[in-house]
C-alpha positions as CSV (number, residue, x, y, z in Angstrom):
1,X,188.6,98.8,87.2
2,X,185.7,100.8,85.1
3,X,185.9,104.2,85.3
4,X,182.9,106.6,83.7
5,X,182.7,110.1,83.9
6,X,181.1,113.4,82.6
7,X,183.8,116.4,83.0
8,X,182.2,119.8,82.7
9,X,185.6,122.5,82.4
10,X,185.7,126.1,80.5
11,X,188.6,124.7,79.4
12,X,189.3,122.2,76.6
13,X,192.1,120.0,78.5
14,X,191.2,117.2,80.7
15,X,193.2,115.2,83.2
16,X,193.1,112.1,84.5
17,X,195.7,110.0,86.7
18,X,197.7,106.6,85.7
19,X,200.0,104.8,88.4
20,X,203.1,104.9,86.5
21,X,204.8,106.7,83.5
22,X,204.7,103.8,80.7
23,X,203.7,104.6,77.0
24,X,200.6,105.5,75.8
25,X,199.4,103.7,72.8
26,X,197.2,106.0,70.3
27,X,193.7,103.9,68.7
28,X,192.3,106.2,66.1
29,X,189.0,108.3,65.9
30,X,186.0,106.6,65.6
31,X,185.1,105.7,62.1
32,X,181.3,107.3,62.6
33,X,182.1,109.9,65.0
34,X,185.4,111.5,65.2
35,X,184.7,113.8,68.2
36,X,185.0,110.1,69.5
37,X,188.5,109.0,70.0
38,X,190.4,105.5,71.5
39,X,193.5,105.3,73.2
40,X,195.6,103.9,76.1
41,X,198.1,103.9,78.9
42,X,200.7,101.0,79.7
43,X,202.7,100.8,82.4
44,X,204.6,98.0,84.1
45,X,202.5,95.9,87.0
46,X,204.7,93.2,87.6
47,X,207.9,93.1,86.1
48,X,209.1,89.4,87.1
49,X,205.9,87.9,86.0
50,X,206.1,90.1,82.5
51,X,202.6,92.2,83.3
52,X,201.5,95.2,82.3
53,X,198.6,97.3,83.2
54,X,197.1,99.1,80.0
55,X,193.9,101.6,81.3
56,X,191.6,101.9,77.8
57,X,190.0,105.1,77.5
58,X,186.9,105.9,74.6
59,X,186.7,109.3,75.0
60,X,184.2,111.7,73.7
61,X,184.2,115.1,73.5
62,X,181.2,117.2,73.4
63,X,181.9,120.6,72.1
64,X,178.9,122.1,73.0
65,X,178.6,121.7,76.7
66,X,182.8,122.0,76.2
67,X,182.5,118.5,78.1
68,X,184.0,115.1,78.0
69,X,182.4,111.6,78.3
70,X,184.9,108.8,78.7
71,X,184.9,104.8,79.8
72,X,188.1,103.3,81.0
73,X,188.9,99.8,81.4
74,X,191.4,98.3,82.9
75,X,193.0,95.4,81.5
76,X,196.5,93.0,82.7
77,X,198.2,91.3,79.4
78,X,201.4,89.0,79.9
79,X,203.9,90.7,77.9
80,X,207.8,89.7,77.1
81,X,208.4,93.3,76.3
82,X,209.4,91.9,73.0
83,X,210.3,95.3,71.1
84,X,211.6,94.0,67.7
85,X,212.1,91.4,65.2
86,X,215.4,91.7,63.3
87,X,213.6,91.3,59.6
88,X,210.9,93.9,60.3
89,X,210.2,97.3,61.1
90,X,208.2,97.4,64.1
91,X,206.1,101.0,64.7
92,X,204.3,100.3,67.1
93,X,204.7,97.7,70.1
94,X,201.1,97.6,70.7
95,X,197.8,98.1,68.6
96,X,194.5,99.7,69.4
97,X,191.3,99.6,67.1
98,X,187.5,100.3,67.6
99,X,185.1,97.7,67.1
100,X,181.6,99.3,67.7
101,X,180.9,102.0,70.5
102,X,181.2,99.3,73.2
103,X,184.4,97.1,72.2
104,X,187.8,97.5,71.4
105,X,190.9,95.5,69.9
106,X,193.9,95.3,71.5
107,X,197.0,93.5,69.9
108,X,200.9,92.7,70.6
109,X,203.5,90.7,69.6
110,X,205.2,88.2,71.5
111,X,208.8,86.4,71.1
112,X,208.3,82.7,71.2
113,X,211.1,80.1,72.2
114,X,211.8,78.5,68.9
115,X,213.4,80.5,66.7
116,X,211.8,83.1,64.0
117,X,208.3,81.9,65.4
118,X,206.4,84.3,67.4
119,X,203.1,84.9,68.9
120,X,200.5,87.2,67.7
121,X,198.1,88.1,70.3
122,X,194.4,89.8,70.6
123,X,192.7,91.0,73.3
124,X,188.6,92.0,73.0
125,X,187.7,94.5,75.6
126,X,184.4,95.0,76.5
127,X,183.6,98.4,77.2
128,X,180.2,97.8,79.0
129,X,181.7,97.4,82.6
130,X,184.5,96.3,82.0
131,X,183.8,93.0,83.4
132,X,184.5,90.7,80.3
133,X,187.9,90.5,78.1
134,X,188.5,87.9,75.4
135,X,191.9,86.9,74.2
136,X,193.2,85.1,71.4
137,X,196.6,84.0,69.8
138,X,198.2,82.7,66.4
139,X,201.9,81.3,66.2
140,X,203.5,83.1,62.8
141,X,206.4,81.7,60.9
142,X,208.7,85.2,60.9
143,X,209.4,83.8,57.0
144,X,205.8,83.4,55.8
145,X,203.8,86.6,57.4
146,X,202.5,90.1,56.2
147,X,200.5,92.3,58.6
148,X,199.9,92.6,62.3
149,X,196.8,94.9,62.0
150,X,193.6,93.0,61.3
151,X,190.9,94.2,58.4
152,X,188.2,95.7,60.7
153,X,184.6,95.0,59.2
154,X,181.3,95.5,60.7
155,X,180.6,92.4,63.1
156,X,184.4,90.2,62.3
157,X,187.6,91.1,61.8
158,X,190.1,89.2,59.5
159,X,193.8,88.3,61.2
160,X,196.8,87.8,58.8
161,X,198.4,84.3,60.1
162,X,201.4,82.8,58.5
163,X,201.4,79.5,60.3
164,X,200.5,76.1,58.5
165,X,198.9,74.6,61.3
166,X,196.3,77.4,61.2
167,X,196.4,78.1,57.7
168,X,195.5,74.1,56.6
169,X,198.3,71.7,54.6
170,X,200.8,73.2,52.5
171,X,198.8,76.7,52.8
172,X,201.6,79.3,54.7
173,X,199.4,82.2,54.9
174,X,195.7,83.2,55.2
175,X,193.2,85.2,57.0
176,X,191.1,84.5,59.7
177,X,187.9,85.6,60.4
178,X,187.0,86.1,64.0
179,X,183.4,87.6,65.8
180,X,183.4,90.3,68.4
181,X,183.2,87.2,70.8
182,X,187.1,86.1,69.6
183,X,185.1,83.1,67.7
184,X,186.6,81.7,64.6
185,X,183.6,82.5,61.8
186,X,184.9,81.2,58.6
187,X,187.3,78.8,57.0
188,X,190.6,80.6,57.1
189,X,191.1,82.0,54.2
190,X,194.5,81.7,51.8
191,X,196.8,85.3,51.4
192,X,199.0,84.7,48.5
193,X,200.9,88.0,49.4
194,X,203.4,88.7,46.6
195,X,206.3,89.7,48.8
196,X,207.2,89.9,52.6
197,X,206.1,92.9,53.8
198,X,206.8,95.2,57.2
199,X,205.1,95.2,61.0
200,X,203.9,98.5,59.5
201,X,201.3,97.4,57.1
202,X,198.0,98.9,57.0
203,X,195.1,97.5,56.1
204,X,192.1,99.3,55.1
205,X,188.6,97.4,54.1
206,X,186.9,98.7,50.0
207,X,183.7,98.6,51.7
208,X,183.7,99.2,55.7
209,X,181.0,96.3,56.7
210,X,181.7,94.4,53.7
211,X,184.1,91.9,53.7
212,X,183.3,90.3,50.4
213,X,184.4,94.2,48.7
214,X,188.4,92.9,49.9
215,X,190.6,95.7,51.2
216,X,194.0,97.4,50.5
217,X,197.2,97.4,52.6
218,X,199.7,100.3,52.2
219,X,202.8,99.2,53.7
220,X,207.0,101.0,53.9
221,X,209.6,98.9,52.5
222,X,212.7,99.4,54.0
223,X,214.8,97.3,51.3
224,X,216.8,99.8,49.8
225,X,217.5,102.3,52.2
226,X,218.6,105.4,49.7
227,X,215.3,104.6,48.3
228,X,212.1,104.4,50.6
229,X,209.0,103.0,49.5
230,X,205.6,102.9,49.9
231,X,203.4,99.9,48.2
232,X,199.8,100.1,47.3
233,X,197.8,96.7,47.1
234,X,194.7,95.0,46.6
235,X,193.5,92.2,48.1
236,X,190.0,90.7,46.8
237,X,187.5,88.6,48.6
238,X,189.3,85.4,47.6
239,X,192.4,86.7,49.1
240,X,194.7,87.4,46.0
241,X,196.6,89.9,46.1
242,X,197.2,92.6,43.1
243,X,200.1,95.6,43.5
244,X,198.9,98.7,42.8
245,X,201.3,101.2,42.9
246,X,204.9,101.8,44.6
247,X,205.8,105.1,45.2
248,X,209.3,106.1,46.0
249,X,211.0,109.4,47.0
250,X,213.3,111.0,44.2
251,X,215.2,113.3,46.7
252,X,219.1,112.3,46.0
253,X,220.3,111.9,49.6
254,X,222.3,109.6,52.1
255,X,219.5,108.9,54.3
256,X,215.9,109.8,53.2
257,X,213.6,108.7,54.7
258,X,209.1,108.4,54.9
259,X,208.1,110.0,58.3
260,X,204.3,110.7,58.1
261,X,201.5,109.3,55.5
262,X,197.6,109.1,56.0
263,X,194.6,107.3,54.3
264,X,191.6,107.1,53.1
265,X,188.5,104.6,52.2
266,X,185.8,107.6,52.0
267,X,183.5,107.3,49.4
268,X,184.3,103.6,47.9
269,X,187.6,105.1,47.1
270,X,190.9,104.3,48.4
271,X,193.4,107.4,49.2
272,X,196.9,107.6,50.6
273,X,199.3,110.3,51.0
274,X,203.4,110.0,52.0
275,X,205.7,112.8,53.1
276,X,209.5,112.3,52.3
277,X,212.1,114.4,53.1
278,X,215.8,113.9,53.0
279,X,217.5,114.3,56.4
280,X,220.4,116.8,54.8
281,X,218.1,118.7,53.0
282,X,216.7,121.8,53.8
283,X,212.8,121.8,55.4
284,X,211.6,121.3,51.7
285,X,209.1,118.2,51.9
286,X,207.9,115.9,48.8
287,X,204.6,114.8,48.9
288,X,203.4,111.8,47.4
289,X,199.6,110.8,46.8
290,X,197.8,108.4,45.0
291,X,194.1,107.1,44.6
292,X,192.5,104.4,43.5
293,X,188.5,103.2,42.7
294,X,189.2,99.8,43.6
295,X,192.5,99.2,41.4
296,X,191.3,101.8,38.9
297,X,194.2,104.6,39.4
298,X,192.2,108.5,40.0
299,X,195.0,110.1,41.1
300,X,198.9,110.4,41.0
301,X,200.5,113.3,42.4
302,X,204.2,114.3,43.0
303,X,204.0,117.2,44.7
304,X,206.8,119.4,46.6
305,X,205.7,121.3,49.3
306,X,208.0,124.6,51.1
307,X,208.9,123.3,54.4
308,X,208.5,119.9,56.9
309,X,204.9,118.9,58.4
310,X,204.7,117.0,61.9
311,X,201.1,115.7,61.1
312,X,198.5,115.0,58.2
313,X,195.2,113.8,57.4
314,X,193.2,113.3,54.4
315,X,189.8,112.8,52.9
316,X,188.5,111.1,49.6
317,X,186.7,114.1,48.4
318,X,185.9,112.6,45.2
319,X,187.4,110.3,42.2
320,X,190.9,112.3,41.1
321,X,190.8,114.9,44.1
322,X,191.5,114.6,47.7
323,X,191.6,117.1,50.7
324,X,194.8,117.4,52.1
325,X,195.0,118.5,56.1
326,X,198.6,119.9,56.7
327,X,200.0,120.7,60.6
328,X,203.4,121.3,62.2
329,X,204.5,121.1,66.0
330,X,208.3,123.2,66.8
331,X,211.0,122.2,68.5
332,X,209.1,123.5,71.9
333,X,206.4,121.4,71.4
334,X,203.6,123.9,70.1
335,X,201.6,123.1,67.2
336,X,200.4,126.0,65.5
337,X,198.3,126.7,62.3
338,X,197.3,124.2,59.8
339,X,196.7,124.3,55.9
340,X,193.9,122.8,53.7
341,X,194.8,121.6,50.4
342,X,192.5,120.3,48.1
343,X,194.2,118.5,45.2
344,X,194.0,116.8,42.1
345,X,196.6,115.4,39.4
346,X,196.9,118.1,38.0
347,X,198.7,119.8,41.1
348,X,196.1,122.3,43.6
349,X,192.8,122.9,43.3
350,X,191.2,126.9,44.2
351,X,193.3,128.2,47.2
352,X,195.1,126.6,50.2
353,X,192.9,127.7,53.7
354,X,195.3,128.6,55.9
355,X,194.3,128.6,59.7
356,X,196.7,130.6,61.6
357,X,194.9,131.1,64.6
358,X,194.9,127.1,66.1
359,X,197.8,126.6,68.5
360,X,198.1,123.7,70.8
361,X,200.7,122.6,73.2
362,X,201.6,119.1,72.5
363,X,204.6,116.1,71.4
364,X,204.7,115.4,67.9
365,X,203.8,112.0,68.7
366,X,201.0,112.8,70.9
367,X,199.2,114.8,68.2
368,X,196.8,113.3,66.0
369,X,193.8,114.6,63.1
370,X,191.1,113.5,60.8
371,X,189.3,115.3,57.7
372,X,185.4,114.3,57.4
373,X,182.8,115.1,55.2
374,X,179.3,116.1,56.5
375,X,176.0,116.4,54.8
376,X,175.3,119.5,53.2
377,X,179.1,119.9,52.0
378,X,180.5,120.5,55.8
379,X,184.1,119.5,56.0
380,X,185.5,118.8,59.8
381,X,188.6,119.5,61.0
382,X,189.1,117.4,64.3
383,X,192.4,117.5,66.0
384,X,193.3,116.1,69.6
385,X,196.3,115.6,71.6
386,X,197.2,112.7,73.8
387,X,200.0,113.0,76.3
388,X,201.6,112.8,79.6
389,X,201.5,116.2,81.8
390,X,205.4,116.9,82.2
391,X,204.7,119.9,84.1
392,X,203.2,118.7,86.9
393,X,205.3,117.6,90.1
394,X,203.1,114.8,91.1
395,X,203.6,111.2,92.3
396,X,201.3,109.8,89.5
397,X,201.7,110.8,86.1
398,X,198.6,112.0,84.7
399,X,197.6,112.0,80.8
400,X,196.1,115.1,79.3
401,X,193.7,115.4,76.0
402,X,193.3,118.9,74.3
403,X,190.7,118.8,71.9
404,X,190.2,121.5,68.6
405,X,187.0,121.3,66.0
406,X,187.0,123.4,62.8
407,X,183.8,122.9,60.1
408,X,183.6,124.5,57.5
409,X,181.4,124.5,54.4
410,X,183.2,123.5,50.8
411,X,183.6,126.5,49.1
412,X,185.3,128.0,51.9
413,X,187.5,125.3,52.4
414,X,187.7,125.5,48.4
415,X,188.0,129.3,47.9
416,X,189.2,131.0,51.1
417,X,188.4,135.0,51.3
418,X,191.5,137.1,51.1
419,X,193.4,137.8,54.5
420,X,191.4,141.1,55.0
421,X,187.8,139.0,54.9
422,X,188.5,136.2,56.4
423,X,186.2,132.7,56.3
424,X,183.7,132.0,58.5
425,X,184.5,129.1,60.3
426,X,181.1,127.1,61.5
């Protein structure tokens, strides 16, 4: 099925119809172009045969004409409906990620027959019609494996395997390198990761279209459960990893716990930030950042903020300061107001913008924002909203996207004006 359209609405929610309430699996914004987003709906298609039906949808939004471009693509995967492995923490079932403009990766795990081995799975949609999809797999030994999500780089992508027979003799782990056509380009590659690691890794390239820079992975460990972590690492060109930084919550409590974090790989630096709350504890929230210039440390902040957050984003504004993109969606699903920090070691940096005025309706998992950096010192605030339309009485459920866009320039977003005077928002 290929689907391509050009809305034209005075408003800035768009529908569009899906056979059959499933799940609907978020990509990200587009690394170049974040009014550009990627995501998808699953649903079942054949539940004795293990199919599923996931539509693809590159969106873009074009604020101007207050229109929407989007391509959809049908595409049928063979899925177990295998939801969890008992030694990890599984996220997400399914992964989406952008390639280029035209082609999109789509991952999942499978449960294989012989014990603790599974099936690691990748699908490359082309956009461009919709005619052409490429899929490839890698058996993983449960006991020698690190990451699901692949290292994006400009024309490959690198696969974590943990599986001799892929990785060469007495090698139990490596990267693979693999073209947009699902062609093996290198030699794998050995990963000497220094300890087993979640489903939830993230990998993030030094250098986006530069392989040979290496990348760093941020990933929860689960291991001690009154103590929560989240580990920083490196991982060169050679594929050695180095551990950067672990970064644990010091709230005393029964169950705390890491519910939100975001990253960052603007401007050759690599940013993460971690929320942690305890689940007993009042709506006080402790933040957590730290930066790095490859595995020089900028920036380590502890930071405690008044009250919980349901979403977050962040920018590498510089070395030792980051821009910190705060949001919060009730009980009753609306999401209203965000804040602008802009940090540094020492603590905050001029005054937090505070943008009372942005309300949108949406789940606290259908909500998702990104911080950019323009030329000329614009900042870009991009938030969108991907969900199922509960309040429609229809046959076929239908996803909805709202879309908001705040820029800014720096020393607004730096030195707001007093309530009275308010900032001009571009």
């Amino acid at each position: 099925m290929f689907e391509r359209s050009l809305i034209l609405a005075l408003s800035t929610i768009y529908l569009f119809s899906f056979a059959a309430r499933a799940e609907i699996v978020w990509g990200s914004f587009f690394p170049k172009d974040s009014d550009t987003i990627l995501y998808a709906a699953c649903q079942d298609e054949d539940v004795d045969k293990n199919l599923r039906r996931c539509n693809v949808t590159v969106e873009t939004k074009i604020f101007s004409l207050q229109a929407e471009y989007k391509d959809t693509c049908s595409i049928i995967i063979e899925d177990n409906v295998y939801r969890s492995i008992n030694v990890f923490h599984l996220e997400n079932h399914y992964d989406l990620f952008p390639l280029s403009v035209d082609r999109v990766l789509f991952n999942w795990i499978e449960k294989s027959s012989e014990d603790k081995v599974h099936e690691l799975k990748y699908k490359i949609v082309d956009m461009l019609g919709c005619n052409r999809s490429i899929e490839r797999s890698f058996l993983f030994d449960e006991e020698h494996y690190f990451s699901k999500v692949p290292v994006l780089y400009g024309e490959q992508f690198e696969v974590f395997v943990g599986n001799s027979s892929v990785c060469g003799r007495q090698v139990d782990e490596c990267l693979v390198a693999l073209d947009w056509e699902g062609q093996q380009s290198s030699e794998p590659k050995p990963f000497a990761s220094v300890e087993r690691s979640s489903l939830s890794s993230r990998s993030v390239p030094v250098v986006s279209f530069q392989a040979a820079k290496g990348f760093h992975v941020h990933r929860f460990d689960y291991a001690d459960e009154l103590r929560p972590q989240l580990k920083l690492s490196y991982v060169d060109a050679a594929g050695t990893s180095i551990d950067l930084a672990s970064l644990a919550t010091s709230v005393a409590s029964v169950y705390p716990r890491l519910f939100d974090s975001a990253h960052s790989n603007a401007n050759y630096l690599y940013g993460v930030c971690a929320s942690t709350k305890a689940e007993d504890s009042d709506k006080s929230v402790e933040l957590l950042c730290a930066q790095f210039d490859v595995i020089t440390p900028r920036l380590s902040l502890r930071l405690k903020l008044p009250e919980s957050w349901s979403w977050m984003a962040m920018h590498n504004v510089a070395p030792g300061e980051i821009a910190l993109l705060l949001g919060n969606c009730d009980a009753h699903e609306l999401c209203r107001g965000y804040r602008l920090l802009w940090l540094t070691s020492e603590g905050r940096k001029g005054r937090t913008l505070v943008k009372s005025d942005f309300a949108m309706r949406c789940a606290r998992d259908g909500i998702h924002a990104s911080l950019t950096e323009h030329e000329f010192g614009l900042y870009c605030v991009r938030i969108v909203c991907v969900q199922y339309d509960n309040e429609e009485e229809e046959e076929e459920d239908r996803v909805v996207t709202s879309h908001h866009k705040d820029c800014m320039e720096r020393y607004v977003a730096l030195n707001p004006y007093p309530s009275l005077d308010k900032p001009k928002l571009l």
